[in-house]
C-alpha positions as CSV (number, residue, x, y, z in Angstrom):
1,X,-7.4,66.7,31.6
2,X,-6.6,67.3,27.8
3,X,-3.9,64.1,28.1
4,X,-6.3,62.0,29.8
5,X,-8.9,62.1,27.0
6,X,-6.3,61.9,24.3
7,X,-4.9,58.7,26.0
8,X,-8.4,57.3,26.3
9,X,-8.9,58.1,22.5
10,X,-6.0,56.4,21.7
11,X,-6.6,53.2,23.5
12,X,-9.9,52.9,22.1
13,X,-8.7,53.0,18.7
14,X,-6.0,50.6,19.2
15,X,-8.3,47.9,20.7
16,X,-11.0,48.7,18.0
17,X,-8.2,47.6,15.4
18,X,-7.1,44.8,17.0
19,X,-10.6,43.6,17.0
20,X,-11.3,44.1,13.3
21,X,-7.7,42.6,12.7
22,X,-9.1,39.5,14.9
23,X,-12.6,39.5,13.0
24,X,-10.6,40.1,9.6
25,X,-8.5,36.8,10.2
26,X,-11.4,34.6,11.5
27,X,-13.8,35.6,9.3
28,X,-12.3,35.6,5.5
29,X,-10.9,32.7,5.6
30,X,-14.1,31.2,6.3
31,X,-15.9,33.5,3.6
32,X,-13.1,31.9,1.1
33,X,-13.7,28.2,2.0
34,X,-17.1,28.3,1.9
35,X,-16.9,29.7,-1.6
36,X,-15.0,26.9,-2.6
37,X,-17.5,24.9,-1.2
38,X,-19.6,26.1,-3.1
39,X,-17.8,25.9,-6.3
40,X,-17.0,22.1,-5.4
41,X,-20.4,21.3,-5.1
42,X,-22.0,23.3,-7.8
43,X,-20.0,21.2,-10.2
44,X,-20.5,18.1,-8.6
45,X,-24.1,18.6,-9.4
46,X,-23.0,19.4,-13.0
47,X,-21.5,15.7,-13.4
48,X,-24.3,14.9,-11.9
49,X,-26.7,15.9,-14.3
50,X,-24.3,14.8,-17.1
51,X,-24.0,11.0,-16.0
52,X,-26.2,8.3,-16.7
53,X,-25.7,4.9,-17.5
54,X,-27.7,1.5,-18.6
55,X,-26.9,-2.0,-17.5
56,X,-27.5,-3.6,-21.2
57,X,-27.2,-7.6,-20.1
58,X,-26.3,-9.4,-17.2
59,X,-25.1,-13.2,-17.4
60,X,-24.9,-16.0,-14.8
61,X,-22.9,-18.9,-14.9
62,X,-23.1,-21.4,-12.0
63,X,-19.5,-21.6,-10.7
64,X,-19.1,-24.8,-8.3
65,X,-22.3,-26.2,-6.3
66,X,-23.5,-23.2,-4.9
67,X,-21.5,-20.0,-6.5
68,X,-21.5,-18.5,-10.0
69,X,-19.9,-16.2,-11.7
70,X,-21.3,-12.2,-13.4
71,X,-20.7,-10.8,-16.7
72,X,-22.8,-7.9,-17.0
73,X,-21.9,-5.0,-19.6
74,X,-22.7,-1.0,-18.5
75,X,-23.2,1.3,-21.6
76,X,-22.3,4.9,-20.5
77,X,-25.2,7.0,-22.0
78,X,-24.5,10.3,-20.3
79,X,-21.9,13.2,-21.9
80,X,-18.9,12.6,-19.4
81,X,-16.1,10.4,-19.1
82,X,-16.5,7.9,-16.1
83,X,-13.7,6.3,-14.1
84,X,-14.6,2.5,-13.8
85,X,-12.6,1.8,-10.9
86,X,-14.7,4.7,-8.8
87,X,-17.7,2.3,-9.5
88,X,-19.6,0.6,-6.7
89,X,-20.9,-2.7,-7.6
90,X,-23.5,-4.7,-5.3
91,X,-25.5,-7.3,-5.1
92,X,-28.1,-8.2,-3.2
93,X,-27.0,-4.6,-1.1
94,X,-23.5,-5.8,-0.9
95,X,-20.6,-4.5,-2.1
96,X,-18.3,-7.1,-4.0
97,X,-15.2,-7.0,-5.6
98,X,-15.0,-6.6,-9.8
99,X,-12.9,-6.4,-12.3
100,X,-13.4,-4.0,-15.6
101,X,-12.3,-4.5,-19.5
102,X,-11.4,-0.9,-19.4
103,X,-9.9,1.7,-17.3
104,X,-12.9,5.1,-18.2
105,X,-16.1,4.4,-19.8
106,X,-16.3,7.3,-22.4
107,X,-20.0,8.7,-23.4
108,X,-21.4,6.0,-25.7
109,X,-19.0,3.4,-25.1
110,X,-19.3,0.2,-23.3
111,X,-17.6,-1.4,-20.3
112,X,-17.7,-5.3,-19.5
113,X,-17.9,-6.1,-15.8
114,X,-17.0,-9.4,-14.2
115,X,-17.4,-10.9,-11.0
116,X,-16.3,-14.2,-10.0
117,X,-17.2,-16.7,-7.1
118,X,-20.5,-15.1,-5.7
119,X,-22.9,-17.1,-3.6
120,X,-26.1,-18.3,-4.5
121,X,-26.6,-20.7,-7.4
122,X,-30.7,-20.8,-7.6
123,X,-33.3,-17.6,-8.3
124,X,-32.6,-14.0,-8.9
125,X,-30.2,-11.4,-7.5
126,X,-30.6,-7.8,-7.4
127,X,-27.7,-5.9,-9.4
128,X,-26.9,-2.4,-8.3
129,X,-24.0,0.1,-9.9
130,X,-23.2,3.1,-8.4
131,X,-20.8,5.7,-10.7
132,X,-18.3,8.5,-8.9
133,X,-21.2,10.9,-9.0
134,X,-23.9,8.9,-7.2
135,X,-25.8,8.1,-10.1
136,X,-27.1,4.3,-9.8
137,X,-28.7,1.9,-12.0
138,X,-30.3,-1.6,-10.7
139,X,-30.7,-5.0,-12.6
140,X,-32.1,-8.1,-11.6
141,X,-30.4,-11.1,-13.2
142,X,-31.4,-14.9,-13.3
143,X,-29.0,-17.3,-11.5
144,X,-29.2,-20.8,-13.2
């Protein structure tokens, strides 16, 4: 009778450590990741709050009988550096395709944007910019 209870204790205690050992594996690396989660957003909130930017002048010139072209300049007035080819430039809600006068748009510094062959020739169009962080600024420009 003694073994009996001795062997019953024993498998007990294996099986409860094989259970923490399973929990133990599952559950840290999950602890860790969200952490980094965390940290990942925390500072993406950060940039956030440091980035904001102006569009100072937009200009249209007609480009053919019914396209024209966008010069538009962005001044960065926020306290981070800003990768200009992370942009998102749209008009009218959709996306098109631009080219930059420089690679990063320091804090007060000026970027020219240019964008060639867009339809419409008559009216207005809606000018929207969207940085790396999410931070947007709109513009409505005259098309001659």
């Amino acid at each position: 009778m003694g073994f009996s209870t001795v062997a019953a204790t024993v498998i007990i205690g294996v099986a409860i450590l094989i259970s923490l050992e399973i929990i133990a594996g599952t559950t840290l690396p999950t602890i860790t990741g969200i952490h980094s989660s965390y940290d990942e957003m925390r500072e993406r909130a950060i940039k956030q709050i440091q980035t904001e930017i102006n569009i100072t002048n937009a200009v249209a010139v007609p480009n053919g009988s019914t396209h024209h072209d966008l010069t538009f300049t962005v001044e960065n007035t926020g306290s981070i550096s800003l990768k200009t080819s992370s942009f998102d430039v749209l008009i009218n809600g959709t996306r098109k395709t631009f080219t930059c006068s420089t690679t990063y748009l320091y804090p007060e510094d000026q970027a020219v944007f240019t964008l060639e062959y867009l339809d419409g020739r008559n009216g207005s169009s809606r000018l929207k910019i969207v940085t790396e962080n999410g931070i947007e600024e709109y513009y409505t420009y005259t098309i001659p």
